[in-house]
MILUM-284028 format. One record per atom (N, C-alpha, C): residue number from 1; y, x, z; atom name. Coordinates in pm, 1 decimal, decimal comma, always signed. Layout:
<atoms>
ATOM   vexgu         c2         c1         c3   tido
ATOM     NUM          Y          X          Z     CA
...
</atoms>
This chain:
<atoms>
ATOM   vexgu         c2         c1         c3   tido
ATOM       1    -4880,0    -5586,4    +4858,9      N
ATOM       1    -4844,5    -5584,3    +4719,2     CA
ATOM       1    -4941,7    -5667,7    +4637,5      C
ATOM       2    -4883,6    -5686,7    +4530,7      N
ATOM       2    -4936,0    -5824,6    +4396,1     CA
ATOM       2    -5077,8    -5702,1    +4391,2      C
ATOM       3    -5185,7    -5736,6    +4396,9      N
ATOM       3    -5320,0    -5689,8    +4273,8     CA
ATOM       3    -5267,1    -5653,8    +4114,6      C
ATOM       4    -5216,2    -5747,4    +4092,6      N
ATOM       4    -5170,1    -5727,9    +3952,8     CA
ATOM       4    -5112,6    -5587,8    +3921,7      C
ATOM       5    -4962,8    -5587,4    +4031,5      N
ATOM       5    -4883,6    -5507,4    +4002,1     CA
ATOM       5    -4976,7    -5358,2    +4048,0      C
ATOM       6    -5052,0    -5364,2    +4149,7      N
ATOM       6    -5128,4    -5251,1    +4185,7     CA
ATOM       6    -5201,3    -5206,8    +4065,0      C
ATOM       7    -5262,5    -5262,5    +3987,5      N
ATOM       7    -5350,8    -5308,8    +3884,6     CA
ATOM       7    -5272,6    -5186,8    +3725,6      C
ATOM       8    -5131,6    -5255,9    +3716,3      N
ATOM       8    -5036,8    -5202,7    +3661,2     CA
ATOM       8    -4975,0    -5070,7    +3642,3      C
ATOM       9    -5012,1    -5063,4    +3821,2      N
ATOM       9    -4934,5    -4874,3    +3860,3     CA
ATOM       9    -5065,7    -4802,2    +3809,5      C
ATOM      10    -5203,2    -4872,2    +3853,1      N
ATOM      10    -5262,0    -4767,3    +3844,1     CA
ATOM      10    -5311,2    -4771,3    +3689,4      C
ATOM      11    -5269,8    -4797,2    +3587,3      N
ATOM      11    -5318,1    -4779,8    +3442,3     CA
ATOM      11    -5216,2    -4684,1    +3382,9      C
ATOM      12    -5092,1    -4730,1    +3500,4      N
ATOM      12    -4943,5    -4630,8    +3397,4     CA
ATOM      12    -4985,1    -4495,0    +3477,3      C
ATOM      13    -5034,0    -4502,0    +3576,9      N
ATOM      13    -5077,4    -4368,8    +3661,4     CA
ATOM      13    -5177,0    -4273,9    +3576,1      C
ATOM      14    -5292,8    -4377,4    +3503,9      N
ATOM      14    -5420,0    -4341,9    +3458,0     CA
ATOM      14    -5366,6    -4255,9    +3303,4      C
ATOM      15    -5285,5    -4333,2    +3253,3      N
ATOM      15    -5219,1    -4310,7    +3118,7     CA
ATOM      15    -5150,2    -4184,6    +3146,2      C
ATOM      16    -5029,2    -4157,3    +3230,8      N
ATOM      16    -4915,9    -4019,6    +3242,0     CA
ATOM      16    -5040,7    -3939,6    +3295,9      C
ATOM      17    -5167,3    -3923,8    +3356,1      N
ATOM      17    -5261,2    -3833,0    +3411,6     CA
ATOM      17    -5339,8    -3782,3    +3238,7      C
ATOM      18    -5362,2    -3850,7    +3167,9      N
ATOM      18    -5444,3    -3854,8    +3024,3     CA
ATOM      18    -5326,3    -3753,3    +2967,0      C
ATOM      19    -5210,2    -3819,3    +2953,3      N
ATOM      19    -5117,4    -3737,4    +2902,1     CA
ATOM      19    -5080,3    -3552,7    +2925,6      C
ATOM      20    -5065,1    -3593,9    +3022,3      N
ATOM      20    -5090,5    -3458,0    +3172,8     CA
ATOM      20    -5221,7    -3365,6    +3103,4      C
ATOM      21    -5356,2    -3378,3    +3040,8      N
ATOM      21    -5445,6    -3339,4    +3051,1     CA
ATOM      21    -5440,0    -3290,3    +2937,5      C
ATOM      22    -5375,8    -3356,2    +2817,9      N
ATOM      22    -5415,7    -3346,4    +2669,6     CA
ATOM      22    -5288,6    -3246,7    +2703,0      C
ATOM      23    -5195,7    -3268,8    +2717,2      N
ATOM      23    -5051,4    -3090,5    +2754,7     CA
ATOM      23    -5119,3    -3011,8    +2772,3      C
ATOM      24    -5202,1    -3023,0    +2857,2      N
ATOM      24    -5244,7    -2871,7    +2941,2     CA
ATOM      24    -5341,9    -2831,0    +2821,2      C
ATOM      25    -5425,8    -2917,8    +2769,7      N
ATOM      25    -5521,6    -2842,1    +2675,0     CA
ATOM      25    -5486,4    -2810,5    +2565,5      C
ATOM      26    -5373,0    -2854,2    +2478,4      N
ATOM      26    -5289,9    -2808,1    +2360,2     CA
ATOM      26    -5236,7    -2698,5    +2443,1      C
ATOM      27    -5207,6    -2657,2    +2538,0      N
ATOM      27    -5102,0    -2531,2    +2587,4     CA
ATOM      27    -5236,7    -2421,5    +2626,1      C
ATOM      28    -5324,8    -2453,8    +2659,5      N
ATOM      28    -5400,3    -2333,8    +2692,6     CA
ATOM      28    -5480,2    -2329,1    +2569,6      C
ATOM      29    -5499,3    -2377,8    +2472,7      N
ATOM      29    -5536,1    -2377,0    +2348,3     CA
ATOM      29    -5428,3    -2237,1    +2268,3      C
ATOM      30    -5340,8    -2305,9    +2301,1      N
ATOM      30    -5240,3    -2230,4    +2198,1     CA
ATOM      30    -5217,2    -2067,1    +2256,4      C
ATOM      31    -5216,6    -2069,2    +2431,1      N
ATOM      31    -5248,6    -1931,4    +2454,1     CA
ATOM      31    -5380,2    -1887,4    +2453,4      C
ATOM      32    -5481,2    -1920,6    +2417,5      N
ATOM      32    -5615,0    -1833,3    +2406,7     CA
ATOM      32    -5603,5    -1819,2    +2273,7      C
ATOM      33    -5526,0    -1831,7    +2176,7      N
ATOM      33    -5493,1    -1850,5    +2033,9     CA
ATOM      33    -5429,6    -1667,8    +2049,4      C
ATOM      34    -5327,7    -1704,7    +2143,2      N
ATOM      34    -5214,8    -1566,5    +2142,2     CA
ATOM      34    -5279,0    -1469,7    +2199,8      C
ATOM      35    -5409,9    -1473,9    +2305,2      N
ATOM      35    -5511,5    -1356,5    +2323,6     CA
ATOM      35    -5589,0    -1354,5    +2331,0      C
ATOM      36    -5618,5    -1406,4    +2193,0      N
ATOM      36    -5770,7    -1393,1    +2134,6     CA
ATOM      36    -5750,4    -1232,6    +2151,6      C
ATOM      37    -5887,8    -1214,8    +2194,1      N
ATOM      37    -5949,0    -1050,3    +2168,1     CA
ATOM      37    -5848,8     -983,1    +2266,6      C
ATOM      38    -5775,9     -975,0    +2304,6      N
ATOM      38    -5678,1     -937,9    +2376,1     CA
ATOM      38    -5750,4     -941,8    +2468,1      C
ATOM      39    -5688,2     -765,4    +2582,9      N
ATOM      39    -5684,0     -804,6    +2702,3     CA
ATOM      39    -5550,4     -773,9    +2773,0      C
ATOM      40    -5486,9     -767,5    +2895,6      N
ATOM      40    -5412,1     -762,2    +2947,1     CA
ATOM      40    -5316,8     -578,8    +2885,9      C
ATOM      41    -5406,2     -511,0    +2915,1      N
ATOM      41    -5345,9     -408,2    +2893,5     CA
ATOM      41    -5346,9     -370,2    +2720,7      C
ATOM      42    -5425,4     -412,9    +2660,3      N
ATOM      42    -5383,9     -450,1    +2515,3     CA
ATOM      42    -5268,9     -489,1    +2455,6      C
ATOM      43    -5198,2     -578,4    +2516,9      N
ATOM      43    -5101,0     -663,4    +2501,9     CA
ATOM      43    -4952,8     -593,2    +2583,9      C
ATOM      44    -4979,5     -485,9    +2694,2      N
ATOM      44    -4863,6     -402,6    +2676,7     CA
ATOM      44    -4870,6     -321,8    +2647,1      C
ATOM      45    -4940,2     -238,3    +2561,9      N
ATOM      45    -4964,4     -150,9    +2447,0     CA
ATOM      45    -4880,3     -211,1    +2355,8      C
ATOM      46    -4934,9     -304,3    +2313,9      N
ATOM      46    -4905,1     -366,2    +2147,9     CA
ATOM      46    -4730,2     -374,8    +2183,2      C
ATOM      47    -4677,2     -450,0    +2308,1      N
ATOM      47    -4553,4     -457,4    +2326,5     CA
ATOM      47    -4473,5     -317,4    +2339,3      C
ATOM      48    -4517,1     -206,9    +2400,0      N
ATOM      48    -4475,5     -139,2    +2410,2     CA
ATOM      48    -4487,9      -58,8    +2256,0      C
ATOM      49    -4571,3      -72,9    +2224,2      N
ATOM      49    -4576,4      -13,4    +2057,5     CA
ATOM      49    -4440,1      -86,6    +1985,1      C
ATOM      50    -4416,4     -190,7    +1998,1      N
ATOM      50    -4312,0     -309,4    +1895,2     CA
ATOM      50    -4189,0     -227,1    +1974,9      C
ATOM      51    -4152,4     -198,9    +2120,3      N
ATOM      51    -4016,3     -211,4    +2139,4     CA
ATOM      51    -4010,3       +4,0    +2082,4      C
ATOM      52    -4073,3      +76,2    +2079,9      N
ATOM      52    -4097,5     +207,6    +1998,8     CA
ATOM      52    -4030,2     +187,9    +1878,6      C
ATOM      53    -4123,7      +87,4    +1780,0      N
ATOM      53    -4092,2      +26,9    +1644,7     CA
ATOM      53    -3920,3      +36,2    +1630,1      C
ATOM      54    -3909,0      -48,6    +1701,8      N
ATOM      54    -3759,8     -134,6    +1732,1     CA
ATOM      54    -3650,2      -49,2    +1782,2      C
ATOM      55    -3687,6      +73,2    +1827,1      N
ATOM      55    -3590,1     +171,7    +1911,5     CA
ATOM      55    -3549,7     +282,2    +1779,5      C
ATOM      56    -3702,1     +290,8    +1675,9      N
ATOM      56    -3708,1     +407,7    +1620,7     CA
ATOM      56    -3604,8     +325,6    +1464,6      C
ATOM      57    -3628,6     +220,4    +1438,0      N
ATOM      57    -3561,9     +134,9    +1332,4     CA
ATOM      57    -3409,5     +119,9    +1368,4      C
ATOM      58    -3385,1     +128,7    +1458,3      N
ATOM      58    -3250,3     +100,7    +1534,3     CA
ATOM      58    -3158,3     +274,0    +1494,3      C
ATOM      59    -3263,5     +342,9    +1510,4      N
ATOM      59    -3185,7     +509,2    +1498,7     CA
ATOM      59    -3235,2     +531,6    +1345,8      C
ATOM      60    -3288,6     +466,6    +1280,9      N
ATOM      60    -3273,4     +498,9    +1182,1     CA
ATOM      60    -3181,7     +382,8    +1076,7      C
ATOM      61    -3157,3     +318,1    +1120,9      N
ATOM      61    -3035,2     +193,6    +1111,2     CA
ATOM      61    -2901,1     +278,4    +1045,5      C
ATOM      62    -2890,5     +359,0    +1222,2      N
ATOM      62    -2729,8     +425,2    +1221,7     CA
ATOM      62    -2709,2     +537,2    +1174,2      C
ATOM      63    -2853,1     +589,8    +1176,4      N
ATOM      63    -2847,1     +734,9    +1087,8     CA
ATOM      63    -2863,0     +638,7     +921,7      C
ATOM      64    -2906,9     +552,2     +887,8      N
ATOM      64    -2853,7     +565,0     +747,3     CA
ATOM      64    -2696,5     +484,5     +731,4      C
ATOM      65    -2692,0     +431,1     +774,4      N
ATOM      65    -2533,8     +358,6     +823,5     CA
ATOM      65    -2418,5     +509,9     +772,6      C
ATOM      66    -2488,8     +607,3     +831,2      N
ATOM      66    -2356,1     +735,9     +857,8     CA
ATOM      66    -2383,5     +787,1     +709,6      C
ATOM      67    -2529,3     +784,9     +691,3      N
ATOM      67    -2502,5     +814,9     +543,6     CA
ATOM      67    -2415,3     +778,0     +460,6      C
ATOM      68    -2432,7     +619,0     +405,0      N
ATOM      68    -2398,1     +575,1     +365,6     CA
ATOM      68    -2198,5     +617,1     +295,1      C
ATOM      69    -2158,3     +605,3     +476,2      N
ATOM      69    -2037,0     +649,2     +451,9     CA
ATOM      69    -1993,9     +772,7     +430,1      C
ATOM      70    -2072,1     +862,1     +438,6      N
ATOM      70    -2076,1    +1011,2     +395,2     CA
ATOM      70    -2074,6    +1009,3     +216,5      C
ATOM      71    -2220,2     +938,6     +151,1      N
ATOM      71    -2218,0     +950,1      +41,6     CA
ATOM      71    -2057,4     +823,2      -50,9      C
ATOM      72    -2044,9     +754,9      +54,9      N
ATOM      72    -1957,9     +680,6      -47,6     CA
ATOM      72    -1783,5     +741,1      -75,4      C
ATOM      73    -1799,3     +851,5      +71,5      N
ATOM      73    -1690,9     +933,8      +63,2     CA
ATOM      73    -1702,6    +1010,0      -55,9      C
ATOM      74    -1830,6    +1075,0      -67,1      N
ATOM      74    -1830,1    +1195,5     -204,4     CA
ATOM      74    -1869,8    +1085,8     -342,5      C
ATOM      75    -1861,2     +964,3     -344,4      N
ATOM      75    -1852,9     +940,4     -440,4     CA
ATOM      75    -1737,7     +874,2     -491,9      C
ATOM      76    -1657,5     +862,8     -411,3      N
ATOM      76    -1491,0     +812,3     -455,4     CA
ATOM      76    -1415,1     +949,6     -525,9      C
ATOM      77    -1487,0    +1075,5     -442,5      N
ATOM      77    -1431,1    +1195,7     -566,5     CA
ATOM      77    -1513,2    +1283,2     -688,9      C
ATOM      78    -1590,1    +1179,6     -670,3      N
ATOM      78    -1713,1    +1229,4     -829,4     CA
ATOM      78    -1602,3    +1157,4     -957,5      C
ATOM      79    -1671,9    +1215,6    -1088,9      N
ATOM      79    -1596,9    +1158,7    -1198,1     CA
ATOM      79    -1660,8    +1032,3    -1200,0      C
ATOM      80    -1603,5     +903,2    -1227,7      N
ATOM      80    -1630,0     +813,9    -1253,2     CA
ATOM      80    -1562,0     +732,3    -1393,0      C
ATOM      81    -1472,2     +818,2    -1436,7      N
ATOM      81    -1419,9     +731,9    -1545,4     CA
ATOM      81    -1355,8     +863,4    -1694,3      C
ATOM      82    -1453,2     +893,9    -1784,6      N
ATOM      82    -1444,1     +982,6    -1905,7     CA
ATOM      82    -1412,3     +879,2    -1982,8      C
ATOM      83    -1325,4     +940,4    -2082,7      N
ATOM      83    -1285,9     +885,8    -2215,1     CA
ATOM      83    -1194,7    +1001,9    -2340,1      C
ATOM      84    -1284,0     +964,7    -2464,0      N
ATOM      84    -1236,9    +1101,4    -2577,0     CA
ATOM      84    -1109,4    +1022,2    -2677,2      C
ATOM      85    -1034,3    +1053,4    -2698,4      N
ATOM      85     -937,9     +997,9    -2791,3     CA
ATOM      85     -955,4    +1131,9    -2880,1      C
ATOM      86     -986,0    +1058,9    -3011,6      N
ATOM      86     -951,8    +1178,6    -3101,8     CA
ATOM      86     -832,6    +1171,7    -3209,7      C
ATOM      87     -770,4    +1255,2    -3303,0      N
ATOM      87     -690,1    +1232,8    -3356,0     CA
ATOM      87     -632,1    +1321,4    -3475,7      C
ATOM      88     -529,4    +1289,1    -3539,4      N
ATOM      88     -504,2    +1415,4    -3650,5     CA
ATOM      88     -377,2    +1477,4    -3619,4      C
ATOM      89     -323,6    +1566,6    -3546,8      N
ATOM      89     -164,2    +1632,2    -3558,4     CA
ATOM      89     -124,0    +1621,0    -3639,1      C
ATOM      90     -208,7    +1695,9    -3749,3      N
ATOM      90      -99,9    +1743,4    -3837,5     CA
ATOM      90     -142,4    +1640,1    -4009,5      C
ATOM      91     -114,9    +1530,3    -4014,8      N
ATOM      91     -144,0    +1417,4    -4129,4     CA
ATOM      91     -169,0    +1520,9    -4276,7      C
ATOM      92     -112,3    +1612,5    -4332,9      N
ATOM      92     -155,4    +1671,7    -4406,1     CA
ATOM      92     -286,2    +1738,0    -4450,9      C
ATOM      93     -309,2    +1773,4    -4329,7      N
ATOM      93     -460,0    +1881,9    -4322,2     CA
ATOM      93     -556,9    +1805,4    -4256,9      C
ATOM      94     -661,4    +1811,6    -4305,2      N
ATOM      94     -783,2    +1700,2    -4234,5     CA
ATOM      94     -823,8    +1620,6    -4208,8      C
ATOM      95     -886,7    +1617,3    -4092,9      N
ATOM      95     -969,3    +1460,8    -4037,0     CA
ATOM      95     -920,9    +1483,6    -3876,6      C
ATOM      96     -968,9    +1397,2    -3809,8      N
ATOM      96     -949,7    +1382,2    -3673,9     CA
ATOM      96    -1037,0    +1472,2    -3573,6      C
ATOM      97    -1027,5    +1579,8    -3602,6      N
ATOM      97    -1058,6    +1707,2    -3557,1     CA
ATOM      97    -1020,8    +1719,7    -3394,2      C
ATOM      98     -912,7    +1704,7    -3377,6      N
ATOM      98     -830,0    +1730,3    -3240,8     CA
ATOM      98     -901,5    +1639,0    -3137,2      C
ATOM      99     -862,5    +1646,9    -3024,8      N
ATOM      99     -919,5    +1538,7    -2935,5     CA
ATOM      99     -872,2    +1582,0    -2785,2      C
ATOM     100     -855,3    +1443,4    -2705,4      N
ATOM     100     -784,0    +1486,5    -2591,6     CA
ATOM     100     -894,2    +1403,5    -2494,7      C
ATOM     101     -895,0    +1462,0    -2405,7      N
ATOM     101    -1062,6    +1384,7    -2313,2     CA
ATOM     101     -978,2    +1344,9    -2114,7      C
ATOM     102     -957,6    +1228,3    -2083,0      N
ATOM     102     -917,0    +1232,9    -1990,5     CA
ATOM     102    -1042,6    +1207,4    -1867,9      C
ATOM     103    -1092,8    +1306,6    -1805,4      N
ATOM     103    -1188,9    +1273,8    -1678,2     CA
ATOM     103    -1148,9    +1228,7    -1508,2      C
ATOM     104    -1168,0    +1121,0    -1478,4      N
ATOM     104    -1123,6    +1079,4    -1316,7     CA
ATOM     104    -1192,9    +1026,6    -1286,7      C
ATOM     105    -1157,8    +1100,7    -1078,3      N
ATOM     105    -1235,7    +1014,1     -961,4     CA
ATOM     105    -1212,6     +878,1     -997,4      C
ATOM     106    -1242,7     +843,1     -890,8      N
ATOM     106    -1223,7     +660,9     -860,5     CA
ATOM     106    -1028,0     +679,2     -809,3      C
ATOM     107    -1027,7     +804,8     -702,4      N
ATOM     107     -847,9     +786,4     -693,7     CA
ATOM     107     -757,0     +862,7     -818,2      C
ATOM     108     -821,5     +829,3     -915,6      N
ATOM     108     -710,0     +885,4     -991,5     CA
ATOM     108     -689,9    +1064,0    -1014,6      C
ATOM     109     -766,3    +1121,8     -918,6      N
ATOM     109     -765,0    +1266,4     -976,4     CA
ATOM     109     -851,3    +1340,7    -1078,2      C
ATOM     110     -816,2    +1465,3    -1140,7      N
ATOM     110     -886,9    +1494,5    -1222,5     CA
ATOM     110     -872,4    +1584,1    -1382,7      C
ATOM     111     -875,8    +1557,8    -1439,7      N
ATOM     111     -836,8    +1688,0    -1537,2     CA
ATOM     111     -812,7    +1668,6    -1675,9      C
ATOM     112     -701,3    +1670,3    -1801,8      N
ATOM     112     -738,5    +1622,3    -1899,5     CA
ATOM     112     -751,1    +1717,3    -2020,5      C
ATOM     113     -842,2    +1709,6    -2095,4      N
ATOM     113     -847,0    +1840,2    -2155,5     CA
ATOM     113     -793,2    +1801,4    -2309,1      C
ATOM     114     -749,0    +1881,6    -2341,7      N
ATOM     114     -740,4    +1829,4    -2520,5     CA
ATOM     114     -737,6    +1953,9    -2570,8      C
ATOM     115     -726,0    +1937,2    -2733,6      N
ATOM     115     -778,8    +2052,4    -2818,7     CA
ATOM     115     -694,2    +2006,5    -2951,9      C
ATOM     116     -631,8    +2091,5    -3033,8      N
ATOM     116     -554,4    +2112,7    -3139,5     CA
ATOM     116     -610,5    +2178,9    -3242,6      C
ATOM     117     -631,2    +2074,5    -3359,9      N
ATOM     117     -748,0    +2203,0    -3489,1     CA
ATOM     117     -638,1    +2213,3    -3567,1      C
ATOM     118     -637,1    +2281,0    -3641,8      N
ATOM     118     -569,6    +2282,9    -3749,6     CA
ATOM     118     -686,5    +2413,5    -3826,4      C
ATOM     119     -648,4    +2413,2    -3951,0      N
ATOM     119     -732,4    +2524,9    -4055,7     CA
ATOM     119     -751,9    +2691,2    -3985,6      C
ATOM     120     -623,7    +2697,7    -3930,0      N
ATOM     120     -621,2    +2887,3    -3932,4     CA
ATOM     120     -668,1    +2908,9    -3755,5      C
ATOM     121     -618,6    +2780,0    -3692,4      N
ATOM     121     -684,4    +2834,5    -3538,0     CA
ATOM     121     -702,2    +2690,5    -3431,3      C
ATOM     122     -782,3    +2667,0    -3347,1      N
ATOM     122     -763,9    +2532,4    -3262,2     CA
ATOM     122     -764,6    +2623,0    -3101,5      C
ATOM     123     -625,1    +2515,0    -3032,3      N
ATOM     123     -569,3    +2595,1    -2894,0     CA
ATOM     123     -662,5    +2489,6    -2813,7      C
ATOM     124     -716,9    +2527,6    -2709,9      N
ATOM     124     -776,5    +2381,3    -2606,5     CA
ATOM     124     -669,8    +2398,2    -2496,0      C
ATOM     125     -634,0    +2274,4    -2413,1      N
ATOM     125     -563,9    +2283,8    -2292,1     CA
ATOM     125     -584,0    +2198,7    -2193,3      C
ATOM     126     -562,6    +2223,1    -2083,4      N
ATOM     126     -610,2    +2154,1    -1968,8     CA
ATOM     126     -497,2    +2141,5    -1861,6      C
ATOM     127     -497,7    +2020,8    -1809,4      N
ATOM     127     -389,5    +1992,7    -1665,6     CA
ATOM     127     -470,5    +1883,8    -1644,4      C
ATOM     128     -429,2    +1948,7    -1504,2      N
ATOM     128     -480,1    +1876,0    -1394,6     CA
ATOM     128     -403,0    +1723,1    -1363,8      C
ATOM     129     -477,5    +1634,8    -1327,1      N
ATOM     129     -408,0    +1489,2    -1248,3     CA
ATOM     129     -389,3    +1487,6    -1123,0      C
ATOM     130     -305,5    +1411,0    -1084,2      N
ATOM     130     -347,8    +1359,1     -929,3     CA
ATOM     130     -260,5    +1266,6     -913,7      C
ATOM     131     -359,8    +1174,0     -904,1      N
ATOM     131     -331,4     +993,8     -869,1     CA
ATOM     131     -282,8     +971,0    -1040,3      C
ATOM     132     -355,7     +962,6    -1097,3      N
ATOM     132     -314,3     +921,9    -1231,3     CA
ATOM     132     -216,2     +983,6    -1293,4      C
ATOM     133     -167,8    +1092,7    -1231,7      N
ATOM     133      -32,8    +1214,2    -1321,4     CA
ATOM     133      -79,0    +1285,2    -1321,4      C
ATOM     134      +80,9    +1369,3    -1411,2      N
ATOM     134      +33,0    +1547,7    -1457,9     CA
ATOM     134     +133,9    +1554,0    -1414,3      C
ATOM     135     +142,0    +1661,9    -1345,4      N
ATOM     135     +279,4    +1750,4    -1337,6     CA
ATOM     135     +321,0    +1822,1    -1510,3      C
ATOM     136     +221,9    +1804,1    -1592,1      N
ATOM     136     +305,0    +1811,9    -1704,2     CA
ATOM     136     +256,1    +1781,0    -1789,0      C
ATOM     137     +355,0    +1774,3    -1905,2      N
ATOM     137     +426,5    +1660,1    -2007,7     CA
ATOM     137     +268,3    +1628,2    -2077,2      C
ATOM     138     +220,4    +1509,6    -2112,9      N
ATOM     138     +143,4    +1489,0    -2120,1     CA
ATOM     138     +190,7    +1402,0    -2311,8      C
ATOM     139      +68,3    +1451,9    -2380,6      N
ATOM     139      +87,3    +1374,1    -2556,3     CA
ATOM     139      +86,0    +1258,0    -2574,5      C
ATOM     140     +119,4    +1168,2    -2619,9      N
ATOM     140      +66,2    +1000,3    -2649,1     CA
ATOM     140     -109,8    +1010,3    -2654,4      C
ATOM     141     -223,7    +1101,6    -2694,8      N
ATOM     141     -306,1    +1086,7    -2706,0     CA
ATOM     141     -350,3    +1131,5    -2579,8      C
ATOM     142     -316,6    +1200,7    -2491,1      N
ATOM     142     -350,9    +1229,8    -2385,1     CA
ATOM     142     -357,2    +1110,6    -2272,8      C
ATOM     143     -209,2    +1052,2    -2299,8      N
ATOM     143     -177,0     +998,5    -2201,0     CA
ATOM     143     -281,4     +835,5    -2223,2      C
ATOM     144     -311,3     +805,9    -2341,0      N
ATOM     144     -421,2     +710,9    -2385,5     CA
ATOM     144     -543,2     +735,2    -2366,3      C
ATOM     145     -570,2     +867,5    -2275,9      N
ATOM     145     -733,6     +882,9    -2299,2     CA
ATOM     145     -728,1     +882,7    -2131,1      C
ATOM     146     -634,9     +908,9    -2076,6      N
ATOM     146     -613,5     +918,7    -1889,2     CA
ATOM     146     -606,9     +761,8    -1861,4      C
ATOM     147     -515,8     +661,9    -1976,8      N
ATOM     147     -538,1     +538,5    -1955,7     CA
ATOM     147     -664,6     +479,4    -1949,6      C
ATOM     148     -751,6     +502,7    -2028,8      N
ATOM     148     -856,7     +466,0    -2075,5     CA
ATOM     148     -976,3     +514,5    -1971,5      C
ATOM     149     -998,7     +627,8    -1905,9      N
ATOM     149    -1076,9     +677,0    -1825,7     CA
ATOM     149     -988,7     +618,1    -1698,3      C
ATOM     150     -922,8     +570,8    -1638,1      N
ATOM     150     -901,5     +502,3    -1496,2     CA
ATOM     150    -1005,6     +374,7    -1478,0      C
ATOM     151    -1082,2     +349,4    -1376,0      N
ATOM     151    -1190,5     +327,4    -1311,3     CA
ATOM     151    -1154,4     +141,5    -1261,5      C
</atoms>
């Protein structure tokens, strides 16, 4: 073989060996970095501590997960939507004394109360909803205050 070309191999040889050397010392650099202070059994402690972490975050994940849908169940039948309409029956006598109050879940159930003044006596009354009705006959002011409280 050429000198030259011998000459050639061995600088590209000399060069990928330099290369080769400076890898290895950035890589064992970077792990005496990862156990510093560390010793062997340190380090499956610490791992075994993280996958604990990770087991105990995981059950507490799904235990609040179940919450969640527990509380969002009882809050679709909490009141979420009040409203007061008040008003005068009777145009002769008074001010807007009377008042009809419609309260509902998020589905529409729930209760509407109203109240009738007049001078000598005031009646209060109550019916129940469900899904946005009454099974009975419900006032224009009633039926504006059940409008008004839907969610």
């Amino acid at each position: 073989m050429n000198t030259q070309l011998q000459i050639i191999i061995f600088v590209f040889l000399a060069l990928a060996v330099l290369v080769e050397a400076g890898w290895i010392i950035k890589t064992e650099k970077r792990l005496k970095r990862i156990f510093l202070g560390k010793k062997g059994v340190d380090l499956e402690d610490s791992i075994r501590d993280m996958k604990n972490n990770i087991s105990n975050l995981l059950t507490a994940k799904e235990n609040t997960e179940k919450k969640i849908v527990v509380i969002d169940e009882k809050l679709k039948k909490s009141v979420r939507g009040v409203e007061t309409v008040r008003f005068n029956p009777f145009p002769e006598q008074g001010g807007n004394q009377s008042f009809a109050i419609g309260i509902l879940n998020e589905e529409g159930d729930g209760v509407v109360l109203s109240s009738l003044y007049s001078r000598e006596r005031m009646s209060v009354f109550a019916k129940p909803v469900k899904g946005g009705k009454s099974e009975y006959e419900l006032s224009a002011e009633e039926k504006g205050a059940l409008q008004k409280a839907k969610v």
